[in-house]
N, C-alpha and C positions, 0 to 999 in steps of 0.2 A: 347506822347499824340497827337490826331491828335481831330481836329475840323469841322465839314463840317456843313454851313448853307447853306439852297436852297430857293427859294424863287419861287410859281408859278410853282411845280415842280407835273409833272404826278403822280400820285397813286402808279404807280406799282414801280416809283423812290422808294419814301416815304417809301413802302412797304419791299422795297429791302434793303435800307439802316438802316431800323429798324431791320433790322435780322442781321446785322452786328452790330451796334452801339446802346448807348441807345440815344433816343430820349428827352431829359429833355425838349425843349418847342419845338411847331410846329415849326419844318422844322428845329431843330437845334439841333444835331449828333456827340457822344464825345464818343471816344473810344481810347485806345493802342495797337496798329499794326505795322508791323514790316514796314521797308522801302519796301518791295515788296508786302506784303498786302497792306499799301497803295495805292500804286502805282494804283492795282488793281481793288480797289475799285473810285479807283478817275476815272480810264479811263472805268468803267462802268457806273457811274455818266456822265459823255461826252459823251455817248453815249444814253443815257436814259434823258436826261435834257430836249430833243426838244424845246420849246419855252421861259422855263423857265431861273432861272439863278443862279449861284453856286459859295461857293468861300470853298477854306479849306483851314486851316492853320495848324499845325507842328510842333514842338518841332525839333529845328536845332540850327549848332551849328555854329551860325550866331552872329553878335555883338546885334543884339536885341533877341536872344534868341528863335527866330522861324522863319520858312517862311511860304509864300502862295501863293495861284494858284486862279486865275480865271476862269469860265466860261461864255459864256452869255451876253445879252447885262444890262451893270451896268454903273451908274454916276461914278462910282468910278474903276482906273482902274492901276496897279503895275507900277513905273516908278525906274531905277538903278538910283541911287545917288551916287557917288564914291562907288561902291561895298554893298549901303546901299538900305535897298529897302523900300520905302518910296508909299504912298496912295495919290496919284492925280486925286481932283473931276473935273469934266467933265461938 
């Protein structure tokens, strides 16, 4: 399962990611894709984001049971804890 919220995000984003994922609230995108569809869609999002900002999260097999990835400028921003990946506000 993969999760993608945007925040401030172009039209034609929104547009794009709704045709892959459902949309359950504004700007926040839940679907199951494979590791390369991911992939795919996360680096079409980086490249379509322009001023906006993005983060997705994953199903991994990780000791908290997911990862994630940011884009954008956010208060909030992924910091490595021994091997742990941990949410440091800014």
């Amino acid at each position: 399962m993969m999760v993608i919220v945007v925040e401030n995000a172009p039209p034609r984003l929104r547009g794009r990611l709704a045709l892959w994922l459902a949309e359950l609230r504004a700007g926040v995108y839940v679907g199951v894709y494979s590791a390369k569809t991911r992939e795919r869609i996360w680096s079409e999002t980086k490249l379509m984001i322009e001023s906006g900002s993005a983060c997705m999260a994953w199903t991994a097999p990780t000791d908290s049971g997911f990862a994630f990835d940011t884009i954008g400028s956010n208060r909030r921003e992924p910091v490595d804890f021994d091997g742990m990946t941990l949410v440091r506000s800014v």
